[in-house]
C-alpha positions, 0 to 999 in steps of 0.5 A: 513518530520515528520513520522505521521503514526505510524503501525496501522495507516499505515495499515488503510492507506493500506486498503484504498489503496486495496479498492481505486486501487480496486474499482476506475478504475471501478468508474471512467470508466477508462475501459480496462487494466486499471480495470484488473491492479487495481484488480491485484495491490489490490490483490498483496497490500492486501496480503502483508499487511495481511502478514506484522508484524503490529496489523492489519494484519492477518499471520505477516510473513514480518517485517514491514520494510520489508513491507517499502522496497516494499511499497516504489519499489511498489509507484515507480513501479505504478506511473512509470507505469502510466508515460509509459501509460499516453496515456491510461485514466488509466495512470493519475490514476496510476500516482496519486495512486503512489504518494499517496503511496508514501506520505504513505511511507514517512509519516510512522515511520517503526523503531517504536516497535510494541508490537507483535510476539515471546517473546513480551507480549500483553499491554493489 
């Protein structure tokens, strides 16, 4: 599969996902644990790409392969979730976040150089 998205693009694509895991299970009504999990989910997102070394987060404390490593356990871990909890209405969606994040970890090119961190000097 072609790596389309390069750091930057992949970290409006992690945002996104904070506001869909965020803001979805209540949009959609999915009620109890399915809301308090998708809080839970965005908050543990949005920390580490606020952490990871990519132009749009804040600390850069995670290499962006790094980020890859556990952007790849965390699509796994959601969707296997979703599996388990199929019975609940929140289990579909959780199924479905997964495989979206999924298809974010496939697409991103996590061996690019980003122009950031100690030694390197802004293009700009």
């Amino acid at each position: 599969m072609k790596k389309i998205l390069n750091p930057t693009s992949h970290g409006v694509f992690d945002y996104l996902m904070v506001c869909v895991l965020a803001l979805a299970p209540t949009a959609l009504n999915l009620g109890h644990p399915a809301t308090e999990i998708g809080f839970a989910l965005a908050a543990v997102y949005l920390v580490f790409s606020l952490m990871t070394a990519y132009p749009l987060s804040v600390a850069k404390k995670l290499s962006f392969a790094y980020h890859g490593v556990l952007d790849f356990y965390l699509s796994i871990g959601i969707a296997l979730f979703g599996v388990v909890g199929i019975r609940n209405p929140g289990g579909l969606f959780f199924v479905c976040a997964g495989a979206i994040m999924f298809l974010g970890f496939v697409t991103t090119d996590y061996s690019e150089p980003l122009p950031i961190g100690p030694g390197t000097r802004n293009p700009a």
